[in-house]
Backbone as XML, in Angstrom:
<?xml version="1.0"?>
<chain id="A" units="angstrom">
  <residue number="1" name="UNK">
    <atom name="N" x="22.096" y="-6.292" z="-20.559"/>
    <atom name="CA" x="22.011" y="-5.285" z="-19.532"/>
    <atom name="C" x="23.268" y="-5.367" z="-18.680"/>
  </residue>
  <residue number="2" name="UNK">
    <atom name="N" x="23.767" y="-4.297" z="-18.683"/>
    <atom name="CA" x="24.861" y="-4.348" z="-17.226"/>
    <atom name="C" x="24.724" y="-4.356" z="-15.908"/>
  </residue>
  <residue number="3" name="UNK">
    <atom name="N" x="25.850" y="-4.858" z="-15.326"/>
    <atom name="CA" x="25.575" y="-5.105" z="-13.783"/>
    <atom name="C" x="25.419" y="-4.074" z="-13.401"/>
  </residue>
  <residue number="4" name="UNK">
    <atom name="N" x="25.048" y="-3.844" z="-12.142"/>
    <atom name="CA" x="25.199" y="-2.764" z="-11.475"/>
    <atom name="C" x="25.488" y="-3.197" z="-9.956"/>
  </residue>
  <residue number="5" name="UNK">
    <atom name="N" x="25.901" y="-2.528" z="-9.355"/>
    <atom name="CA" x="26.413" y="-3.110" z="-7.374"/>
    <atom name="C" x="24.779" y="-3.119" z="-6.744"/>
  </residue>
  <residue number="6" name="UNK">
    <atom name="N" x="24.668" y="-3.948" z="-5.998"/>
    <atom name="CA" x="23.521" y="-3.912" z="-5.089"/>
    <atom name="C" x="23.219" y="-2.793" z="-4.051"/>
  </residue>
  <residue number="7" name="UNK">
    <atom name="N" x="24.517" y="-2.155" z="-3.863"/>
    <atom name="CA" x="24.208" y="-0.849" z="-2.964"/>
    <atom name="C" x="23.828" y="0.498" z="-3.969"/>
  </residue>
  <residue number="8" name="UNK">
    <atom name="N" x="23.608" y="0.508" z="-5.126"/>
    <atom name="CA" x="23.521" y="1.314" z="-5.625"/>
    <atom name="C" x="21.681" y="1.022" z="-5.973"/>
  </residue>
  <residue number="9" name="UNK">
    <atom name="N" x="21.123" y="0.394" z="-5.510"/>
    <atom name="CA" x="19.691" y="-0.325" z="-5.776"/>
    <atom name="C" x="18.741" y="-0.031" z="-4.485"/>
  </residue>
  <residue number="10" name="UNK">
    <atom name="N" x="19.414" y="0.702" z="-3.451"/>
    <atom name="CA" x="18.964" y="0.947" z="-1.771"/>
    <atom name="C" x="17.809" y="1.765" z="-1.882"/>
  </residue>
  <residue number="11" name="UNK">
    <atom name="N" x="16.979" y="1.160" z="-1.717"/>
    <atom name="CA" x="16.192" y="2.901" z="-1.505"/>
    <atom name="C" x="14.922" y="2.732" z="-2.786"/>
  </residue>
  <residue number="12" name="UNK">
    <atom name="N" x="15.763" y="2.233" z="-3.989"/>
    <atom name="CA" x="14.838" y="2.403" z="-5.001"/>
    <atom name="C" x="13.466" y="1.306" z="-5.139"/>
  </residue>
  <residue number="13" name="UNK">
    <atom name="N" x="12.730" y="1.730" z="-5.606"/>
    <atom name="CA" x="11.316" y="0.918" z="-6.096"/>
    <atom name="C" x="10.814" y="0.553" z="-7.025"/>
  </residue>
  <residue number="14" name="UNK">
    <atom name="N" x="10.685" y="-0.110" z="-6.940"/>
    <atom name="CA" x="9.360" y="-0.442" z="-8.406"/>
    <atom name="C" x="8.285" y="-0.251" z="-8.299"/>
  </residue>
  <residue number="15" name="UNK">
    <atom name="N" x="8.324" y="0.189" z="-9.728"/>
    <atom name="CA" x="6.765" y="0.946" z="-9.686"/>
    <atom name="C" x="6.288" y="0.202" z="-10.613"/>
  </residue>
  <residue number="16" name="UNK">
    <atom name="N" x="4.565" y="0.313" z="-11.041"/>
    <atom name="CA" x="3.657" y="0.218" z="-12.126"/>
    <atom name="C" x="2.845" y="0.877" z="-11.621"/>
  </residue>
  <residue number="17" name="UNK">
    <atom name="N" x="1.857" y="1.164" z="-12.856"/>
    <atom name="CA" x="0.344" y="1.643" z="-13.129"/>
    <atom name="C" x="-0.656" y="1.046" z="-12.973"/>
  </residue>
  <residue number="18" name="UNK">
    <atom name="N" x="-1.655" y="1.233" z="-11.985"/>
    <atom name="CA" x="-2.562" y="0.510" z="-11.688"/>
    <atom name="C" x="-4.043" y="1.116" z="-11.846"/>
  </residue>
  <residue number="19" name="UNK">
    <atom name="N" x="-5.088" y="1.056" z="-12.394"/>
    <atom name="CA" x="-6.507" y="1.922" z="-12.096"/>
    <atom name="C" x="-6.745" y="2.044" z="-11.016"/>
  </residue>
  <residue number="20" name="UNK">
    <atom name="N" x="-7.275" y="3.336" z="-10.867"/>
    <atom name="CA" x="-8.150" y="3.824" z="-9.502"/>
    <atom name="C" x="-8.913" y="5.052" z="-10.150"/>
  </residue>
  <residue number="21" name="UNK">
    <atom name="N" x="-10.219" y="4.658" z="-9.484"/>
    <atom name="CA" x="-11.337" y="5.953" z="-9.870"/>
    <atom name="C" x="-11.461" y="6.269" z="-11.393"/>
  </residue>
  <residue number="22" name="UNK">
    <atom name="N" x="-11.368" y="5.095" z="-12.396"/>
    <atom name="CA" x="-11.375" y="5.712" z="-13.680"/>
    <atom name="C" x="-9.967" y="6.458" z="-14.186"/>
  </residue>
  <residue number="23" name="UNK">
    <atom name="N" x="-8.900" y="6.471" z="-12.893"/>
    <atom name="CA" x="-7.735" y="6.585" z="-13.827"/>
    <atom name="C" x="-6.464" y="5.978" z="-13.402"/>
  </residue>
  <residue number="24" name="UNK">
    <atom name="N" x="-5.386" y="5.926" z="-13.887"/>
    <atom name="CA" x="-4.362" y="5.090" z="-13.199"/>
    <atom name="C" x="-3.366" y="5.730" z="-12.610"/>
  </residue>
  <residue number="25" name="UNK">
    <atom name="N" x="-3.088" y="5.148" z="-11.436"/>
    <atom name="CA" x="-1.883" y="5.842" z="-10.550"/>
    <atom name="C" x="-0.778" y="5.101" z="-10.534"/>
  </residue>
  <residue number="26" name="UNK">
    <atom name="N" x="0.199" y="5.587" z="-9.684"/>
    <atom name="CA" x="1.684" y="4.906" z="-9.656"/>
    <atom name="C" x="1.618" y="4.213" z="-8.605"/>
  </residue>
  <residue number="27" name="UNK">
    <atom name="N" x="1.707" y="3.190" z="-8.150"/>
    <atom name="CA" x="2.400" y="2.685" z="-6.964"/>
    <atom name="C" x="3.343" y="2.093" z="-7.109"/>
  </residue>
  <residue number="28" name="UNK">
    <atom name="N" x="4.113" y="1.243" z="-5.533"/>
    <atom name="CA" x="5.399" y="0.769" z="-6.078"/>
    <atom name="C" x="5.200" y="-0.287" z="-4.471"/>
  </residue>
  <residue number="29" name="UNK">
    <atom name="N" x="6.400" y="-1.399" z="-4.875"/>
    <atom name="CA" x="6.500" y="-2.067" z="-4.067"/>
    <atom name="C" x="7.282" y="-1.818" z="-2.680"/>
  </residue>
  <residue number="30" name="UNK">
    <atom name="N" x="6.218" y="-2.503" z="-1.934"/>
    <atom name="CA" x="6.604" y="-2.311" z="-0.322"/>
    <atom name="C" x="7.983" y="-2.376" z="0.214"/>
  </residue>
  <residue number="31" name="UNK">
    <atom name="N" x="8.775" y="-2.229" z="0.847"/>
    <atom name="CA" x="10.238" y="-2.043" z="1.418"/>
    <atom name="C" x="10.142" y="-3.109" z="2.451"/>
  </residue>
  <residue number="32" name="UNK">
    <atom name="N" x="10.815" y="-3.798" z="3.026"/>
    <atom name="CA" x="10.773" y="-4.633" z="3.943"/>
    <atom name="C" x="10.282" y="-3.796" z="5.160"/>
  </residue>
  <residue number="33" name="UNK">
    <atom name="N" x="11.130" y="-2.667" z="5.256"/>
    <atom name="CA" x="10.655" y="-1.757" z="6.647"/>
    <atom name="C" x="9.454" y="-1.901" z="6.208"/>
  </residue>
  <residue number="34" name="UNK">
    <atom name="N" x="8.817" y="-1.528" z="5.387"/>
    <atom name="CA" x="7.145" y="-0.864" z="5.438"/>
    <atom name="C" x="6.143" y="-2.338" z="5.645"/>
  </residue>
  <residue number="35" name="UNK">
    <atom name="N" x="6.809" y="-3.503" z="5.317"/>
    <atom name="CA" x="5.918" y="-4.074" z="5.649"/>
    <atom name="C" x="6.303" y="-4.672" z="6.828"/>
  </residue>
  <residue number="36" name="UNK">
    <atom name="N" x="7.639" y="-4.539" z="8.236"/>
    <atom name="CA" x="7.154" y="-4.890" z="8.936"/>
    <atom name="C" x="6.193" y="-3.848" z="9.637"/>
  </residue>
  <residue number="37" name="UNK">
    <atom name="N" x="6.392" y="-2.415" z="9.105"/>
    <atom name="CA" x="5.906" y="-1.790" z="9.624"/>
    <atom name="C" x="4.292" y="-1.546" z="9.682"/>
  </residue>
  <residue number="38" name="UNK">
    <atom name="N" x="3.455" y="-2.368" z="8.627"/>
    <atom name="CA" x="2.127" y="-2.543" z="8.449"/>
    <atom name="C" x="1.294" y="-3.966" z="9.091"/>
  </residue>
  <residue number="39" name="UNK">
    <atom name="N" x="2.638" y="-4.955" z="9.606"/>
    <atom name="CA" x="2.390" y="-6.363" z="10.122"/>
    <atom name="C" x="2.544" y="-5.462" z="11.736"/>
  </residue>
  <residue number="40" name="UNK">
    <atom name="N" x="3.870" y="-4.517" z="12.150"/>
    <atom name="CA" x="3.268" y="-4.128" z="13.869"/>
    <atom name="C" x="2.096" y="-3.246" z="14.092"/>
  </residue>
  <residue number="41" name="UNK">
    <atom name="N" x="1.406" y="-2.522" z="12.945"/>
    <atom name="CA" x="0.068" y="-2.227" z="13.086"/>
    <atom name="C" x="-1.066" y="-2.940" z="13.137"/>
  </residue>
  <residue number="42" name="UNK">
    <atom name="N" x="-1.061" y="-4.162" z="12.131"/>
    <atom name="CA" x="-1.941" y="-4.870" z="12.216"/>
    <atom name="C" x="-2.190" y="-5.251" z="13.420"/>
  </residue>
  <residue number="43" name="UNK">
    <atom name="N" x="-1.218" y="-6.020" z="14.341"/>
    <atom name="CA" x="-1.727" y="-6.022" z="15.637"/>
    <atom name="C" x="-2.410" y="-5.496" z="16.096"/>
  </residue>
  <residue number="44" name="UNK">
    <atom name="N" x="-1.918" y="-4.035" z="16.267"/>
    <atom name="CA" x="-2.735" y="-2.895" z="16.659"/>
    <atom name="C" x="-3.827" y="-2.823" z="16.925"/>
  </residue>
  <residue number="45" name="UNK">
    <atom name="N" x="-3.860" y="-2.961" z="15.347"/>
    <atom name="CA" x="-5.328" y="-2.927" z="14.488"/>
    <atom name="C" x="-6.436" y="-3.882" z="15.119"/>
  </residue>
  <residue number="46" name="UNK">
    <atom name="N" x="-5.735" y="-5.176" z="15.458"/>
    <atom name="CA" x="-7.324" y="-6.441" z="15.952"/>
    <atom name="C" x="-7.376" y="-5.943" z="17.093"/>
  </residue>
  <residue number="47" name="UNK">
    <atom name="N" x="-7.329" y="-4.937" z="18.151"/>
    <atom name="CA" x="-7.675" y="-4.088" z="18.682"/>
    <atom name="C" x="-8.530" y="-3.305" z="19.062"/>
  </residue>
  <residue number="48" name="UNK">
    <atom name="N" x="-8.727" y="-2.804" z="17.824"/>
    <atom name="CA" x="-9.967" y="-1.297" z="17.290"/>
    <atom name="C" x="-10.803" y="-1.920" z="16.978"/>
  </residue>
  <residue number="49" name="UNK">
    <atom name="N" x="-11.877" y="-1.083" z="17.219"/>
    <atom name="CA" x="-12.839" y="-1.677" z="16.689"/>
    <atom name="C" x="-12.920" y="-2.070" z="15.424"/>
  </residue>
  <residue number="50" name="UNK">
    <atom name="N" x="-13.708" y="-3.043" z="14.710"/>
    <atom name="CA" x="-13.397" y="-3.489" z="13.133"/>
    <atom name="C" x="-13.054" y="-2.554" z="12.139"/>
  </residue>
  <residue number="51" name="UNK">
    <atom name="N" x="-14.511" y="-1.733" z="12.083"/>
    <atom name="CA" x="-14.011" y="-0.448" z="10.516"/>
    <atom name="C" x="-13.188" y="0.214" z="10.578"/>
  </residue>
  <residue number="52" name="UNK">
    <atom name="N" x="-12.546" y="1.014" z="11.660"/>
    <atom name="CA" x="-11.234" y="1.955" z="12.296"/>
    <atom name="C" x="-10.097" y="1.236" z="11.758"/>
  </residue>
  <residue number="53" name="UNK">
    <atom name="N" x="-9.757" y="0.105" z="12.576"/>
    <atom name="CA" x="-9.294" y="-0.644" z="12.022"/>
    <atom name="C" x="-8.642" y="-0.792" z="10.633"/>
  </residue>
  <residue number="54" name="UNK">
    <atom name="N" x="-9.975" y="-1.330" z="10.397"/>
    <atom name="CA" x="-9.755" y="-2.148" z="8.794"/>
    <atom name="C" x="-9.458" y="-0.084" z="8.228"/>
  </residue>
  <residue number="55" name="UNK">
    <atom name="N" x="-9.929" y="0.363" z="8.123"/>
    <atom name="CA" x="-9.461" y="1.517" z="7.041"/>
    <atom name="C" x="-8.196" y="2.432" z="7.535"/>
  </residue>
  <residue number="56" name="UNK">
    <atom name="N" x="-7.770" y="2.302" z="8.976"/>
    <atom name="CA" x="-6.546" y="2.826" z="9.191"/>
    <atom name="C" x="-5.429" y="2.069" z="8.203"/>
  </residue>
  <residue number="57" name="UNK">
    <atom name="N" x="-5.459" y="0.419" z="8.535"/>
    <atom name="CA" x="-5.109" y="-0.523" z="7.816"/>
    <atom name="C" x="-4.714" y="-0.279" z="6.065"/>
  </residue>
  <residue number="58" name="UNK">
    <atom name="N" x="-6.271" y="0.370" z="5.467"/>
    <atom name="CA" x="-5.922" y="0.737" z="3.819"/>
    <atom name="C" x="-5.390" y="1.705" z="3.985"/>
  </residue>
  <residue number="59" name="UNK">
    <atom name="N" x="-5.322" y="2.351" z="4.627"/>
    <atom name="CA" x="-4.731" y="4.045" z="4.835"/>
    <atom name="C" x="-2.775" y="3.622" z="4.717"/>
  </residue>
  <residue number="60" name="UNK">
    <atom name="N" x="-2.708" y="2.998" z="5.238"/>
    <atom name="CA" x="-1.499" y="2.765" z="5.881"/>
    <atom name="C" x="-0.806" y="2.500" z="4.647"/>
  </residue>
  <residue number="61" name="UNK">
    <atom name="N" x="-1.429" y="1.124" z="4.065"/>
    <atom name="CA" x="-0.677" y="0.533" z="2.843"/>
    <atom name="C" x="-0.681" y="1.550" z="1.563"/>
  </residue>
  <residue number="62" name="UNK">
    <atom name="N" x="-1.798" y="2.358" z="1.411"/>
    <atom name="CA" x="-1.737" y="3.099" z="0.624"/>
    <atom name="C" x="-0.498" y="3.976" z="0.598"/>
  </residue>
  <residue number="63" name="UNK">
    <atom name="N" x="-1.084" y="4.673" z="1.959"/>
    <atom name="CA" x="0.053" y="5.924" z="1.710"/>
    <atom name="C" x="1.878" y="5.296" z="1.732"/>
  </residue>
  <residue number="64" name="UNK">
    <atom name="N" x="1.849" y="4.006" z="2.191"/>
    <atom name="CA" x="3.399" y="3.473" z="1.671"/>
    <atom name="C" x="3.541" y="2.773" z="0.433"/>
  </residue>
  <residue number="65" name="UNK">
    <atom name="N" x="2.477" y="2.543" z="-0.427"/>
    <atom name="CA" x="2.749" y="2.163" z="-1.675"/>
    <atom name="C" x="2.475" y="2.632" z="-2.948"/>
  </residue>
  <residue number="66" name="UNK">
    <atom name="N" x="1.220" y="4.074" z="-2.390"/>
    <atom name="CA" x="0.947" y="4.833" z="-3.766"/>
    <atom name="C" x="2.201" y="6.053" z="-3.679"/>
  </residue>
  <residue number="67" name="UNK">
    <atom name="N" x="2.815" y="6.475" z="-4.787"/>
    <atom name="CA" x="3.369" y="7.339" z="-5.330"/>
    <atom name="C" x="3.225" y="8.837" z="-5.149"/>
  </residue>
  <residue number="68" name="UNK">
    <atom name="N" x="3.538" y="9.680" z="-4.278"/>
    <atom name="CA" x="3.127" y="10.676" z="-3.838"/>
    <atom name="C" x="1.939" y="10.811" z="-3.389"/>
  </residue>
  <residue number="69" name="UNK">
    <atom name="N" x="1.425" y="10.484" z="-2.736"/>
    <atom name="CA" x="0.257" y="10.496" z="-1.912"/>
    <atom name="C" x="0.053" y="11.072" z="-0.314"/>
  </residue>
  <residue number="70" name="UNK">
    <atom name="N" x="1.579" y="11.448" z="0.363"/>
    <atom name="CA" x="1.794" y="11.576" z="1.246"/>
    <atom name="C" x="1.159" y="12.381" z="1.750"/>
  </residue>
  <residue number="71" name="UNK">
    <atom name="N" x="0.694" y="13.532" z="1.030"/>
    <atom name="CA" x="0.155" y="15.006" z="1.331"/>
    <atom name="C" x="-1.210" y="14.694" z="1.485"/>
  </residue>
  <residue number="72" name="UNK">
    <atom name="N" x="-2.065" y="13.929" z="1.440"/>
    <atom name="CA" x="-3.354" y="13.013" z="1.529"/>
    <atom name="C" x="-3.833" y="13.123" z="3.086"/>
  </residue>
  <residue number="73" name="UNK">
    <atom name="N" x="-4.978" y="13.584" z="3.779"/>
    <atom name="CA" x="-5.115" y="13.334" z="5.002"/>
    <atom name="C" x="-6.509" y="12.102" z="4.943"/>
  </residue>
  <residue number="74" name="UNK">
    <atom name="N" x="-6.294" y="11.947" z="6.174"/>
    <atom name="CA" x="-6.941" y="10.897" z="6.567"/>
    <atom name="C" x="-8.327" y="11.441" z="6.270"/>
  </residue>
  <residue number="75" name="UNK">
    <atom name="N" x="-8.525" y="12.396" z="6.680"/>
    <atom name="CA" x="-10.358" y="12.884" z="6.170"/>
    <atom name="C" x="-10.443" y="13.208" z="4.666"/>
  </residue>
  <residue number="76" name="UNK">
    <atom name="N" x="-9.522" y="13.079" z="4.308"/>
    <atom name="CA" x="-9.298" y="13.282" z="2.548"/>
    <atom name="C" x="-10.129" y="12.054" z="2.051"/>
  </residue>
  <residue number="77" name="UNK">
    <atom name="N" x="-8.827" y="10.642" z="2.962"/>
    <atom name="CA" x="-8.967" y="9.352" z="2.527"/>
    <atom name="C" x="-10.608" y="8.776" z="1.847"/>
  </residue>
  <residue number="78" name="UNK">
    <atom name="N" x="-11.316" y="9.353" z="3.262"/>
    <atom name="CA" x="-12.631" y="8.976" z="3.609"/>
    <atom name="C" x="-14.143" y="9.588" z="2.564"/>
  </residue>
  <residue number="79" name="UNK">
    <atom name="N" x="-13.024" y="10.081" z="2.275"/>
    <atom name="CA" x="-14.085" y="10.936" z="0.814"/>
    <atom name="C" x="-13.659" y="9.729" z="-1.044"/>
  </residue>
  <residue number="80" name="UNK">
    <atom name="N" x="-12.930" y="8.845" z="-0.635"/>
    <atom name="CA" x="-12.718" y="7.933" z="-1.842"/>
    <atom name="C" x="-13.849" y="6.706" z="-1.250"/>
  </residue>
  <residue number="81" name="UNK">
    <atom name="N" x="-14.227" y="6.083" z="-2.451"/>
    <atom name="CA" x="-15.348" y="4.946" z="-2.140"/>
    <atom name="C" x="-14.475" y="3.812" z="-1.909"/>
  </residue>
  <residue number="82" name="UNK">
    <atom name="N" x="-14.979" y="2.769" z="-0.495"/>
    <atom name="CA" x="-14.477" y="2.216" z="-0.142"/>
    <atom name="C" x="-14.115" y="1.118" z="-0.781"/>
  </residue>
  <residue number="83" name="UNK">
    <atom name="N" x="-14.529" y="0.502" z="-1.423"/>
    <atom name="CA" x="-14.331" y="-0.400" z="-2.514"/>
    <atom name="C" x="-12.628" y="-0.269" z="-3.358"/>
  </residue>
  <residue number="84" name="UNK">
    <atom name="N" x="-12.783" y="0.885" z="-3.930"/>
    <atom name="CA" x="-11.815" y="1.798" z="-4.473"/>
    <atom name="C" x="-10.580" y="1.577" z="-3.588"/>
  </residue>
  <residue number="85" name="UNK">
    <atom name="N" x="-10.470" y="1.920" z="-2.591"/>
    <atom name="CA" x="-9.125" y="1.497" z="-1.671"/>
    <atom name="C" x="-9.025" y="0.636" z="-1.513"/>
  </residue>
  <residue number="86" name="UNK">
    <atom name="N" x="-9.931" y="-0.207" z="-1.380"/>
    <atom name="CA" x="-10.035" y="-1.853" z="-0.986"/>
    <atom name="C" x="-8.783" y="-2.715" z="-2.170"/>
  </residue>
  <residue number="87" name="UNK">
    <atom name="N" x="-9.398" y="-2.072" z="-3.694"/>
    <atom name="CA" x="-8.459" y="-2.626" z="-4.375"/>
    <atom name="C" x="-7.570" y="-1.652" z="-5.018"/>
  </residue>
  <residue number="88" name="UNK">
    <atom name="N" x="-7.433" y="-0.827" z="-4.588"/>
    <atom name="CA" x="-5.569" y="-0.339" z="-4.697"/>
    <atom name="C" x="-5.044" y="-0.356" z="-3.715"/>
  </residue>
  <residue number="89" name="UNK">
    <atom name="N" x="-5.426" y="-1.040" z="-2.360"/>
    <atom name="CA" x="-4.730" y="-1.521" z="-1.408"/>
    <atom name="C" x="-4.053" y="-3.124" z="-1.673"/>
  </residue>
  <residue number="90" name="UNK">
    <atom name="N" x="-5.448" y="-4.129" z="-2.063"/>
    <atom name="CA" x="-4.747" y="-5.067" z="-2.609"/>
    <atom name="C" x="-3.782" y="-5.284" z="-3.933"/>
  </residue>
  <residue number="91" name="UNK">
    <atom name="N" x="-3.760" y="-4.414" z="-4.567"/>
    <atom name="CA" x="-2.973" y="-4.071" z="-5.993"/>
    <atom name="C" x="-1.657" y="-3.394" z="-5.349"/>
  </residue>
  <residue number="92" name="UNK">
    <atom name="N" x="-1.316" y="-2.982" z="-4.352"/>
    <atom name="CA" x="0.367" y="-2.762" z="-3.559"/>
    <atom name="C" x="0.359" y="-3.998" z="-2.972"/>
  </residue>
  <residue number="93" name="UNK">
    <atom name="N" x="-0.370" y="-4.429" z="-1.996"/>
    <atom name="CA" x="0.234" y="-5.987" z="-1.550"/>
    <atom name="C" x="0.511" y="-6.857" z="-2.420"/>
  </residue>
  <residue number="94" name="UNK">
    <atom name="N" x="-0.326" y="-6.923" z="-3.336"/>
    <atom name="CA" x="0.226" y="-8.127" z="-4.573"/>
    <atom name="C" x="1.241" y="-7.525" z="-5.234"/>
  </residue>
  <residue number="95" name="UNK">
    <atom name="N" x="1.613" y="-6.579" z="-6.046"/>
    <atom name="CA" x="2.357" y="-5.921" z="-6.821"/>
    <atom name="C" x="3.861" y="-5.964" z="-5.265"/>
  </residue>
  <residue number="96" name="UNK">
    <atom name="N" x="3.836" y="-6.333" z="-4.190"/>
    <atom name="CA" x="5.199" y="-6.268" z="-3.298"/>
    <atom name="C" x="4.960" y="-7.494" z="-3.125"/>
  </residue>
  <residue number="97" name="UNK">
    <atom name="N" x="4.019" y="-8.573" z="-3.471"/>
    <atom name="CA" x="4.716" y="-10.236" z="-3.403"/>
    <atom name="C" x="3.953" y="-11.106" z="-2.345"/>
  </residue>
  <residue number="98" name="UNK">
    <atom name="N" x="2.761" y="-9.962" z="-1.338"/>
    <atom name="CA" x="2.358" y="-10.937" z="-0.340"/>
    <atom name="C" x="0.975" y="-10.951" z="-1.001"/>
  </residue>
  <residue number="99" name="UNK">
    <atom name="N" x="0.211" y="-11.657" z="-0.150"/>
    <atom name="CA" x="-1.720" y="-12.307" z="-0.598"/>
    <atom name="C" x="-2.276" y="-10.912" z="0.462"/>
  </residue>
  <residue number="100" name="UNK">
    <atom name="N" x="-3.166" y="-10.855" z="0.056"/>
    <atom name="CA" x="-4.028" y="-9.789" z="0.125"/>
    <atom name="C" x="-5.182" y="-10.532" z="0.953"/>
  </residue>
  <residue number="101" name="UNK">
    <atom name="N" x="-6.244" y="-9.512" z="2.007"/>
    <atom name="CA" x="-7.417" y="-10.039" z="2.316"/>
    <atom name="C" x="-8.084" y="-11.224" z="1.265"/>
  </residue>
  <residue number="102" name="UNK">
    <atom name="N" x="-8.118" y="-10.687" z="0.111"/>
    <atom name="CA" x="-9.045" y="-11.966" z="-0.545"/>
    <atom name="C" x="-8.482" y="-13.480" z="-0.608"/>
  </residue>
  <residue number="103" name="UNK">
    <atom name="N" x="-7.237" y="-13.218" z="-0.116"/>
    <atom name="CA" x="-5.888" y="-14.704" z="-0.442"/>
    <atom name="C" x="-5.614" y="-14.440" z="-1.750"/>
  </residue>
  <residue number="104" name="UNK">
    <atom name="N" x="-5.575" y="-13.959" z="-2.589"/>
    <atom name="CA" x="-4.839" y="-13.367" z="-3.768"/>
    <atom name="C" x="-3.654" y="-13.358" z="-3.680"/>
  </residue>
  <residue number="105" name="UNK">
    <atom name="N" x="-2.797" y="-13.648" z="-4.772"/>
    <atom name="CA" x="-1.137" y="-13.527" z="-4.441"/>
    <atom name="C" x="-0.980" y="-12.657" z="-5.819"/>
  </residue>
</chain>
C-alpha cells in the first residue's frame, strides 16, 4: 500500500456495518471533537433526570456515529425500541476505541 500525507486523512472515517432492527447500517468512528463533545454532555446529562438523560445521551452518540442519520428527529428516535439503540450506541463507542455502559471495550 502507498503512503499517503496525514493531512490528506482529516476529516475522514471509518466505517463498518453493524445490525440494527433486522438490518445493517453504517456507522463510523467517533472524531476526537465528537467525543469530547459527548464527555461535555455527559455532565450535563447527571443532571436530568435519569431516562432524559440516558436517551438524549443515545441520541447524541448515534446521530455522531451512524451514517446519515442526521435528518432523524428526536421524536423519530423514540419510536425505535430501546434496547435497539442501546446497542448501536454501544457498537459506535466500541467500534471508536472507548468501553461502553456495559464496560465492553
Amino acid at each position: 500500500m502507498a503512503a499517503v500525507k496525514l493531512q490528506s486523512l482529516v476529516s475522514s472515517r471509518m466505517k463498518k456495518e453493524v445490525p440494527f432492527m433486522n438490518a445493517k447500517i453504517e456507522i463510523q468512528k467517533l472524531s476526537v471533537a465528537d467525543v469530547f463533545e459527548i464527555q461535555e454532555f455527559s455532565k450535563a446529562a447527571s443532571l436530568m433526570p435519569t431516562e432524559k438523560g440516558g436517551l438524549d445521551m443515545l441520541m447524541l452518540v448515534i446521530k455522531k456515529g451512524a451514517v446519515d442519520c442526521e435528518d432523524i428527529t428526536d421524536e423519530q428516535f423514540t419510536e425505535f425500541p430501546m434496547d435497539e439503540l442501546t446497542k448501536l450506541s454501544n457498537a459506535i463507542m466500541e467500534h471508536s476505541g472507548m468501553k461502553t455502559a456495559e464496560g465492553n471495550t
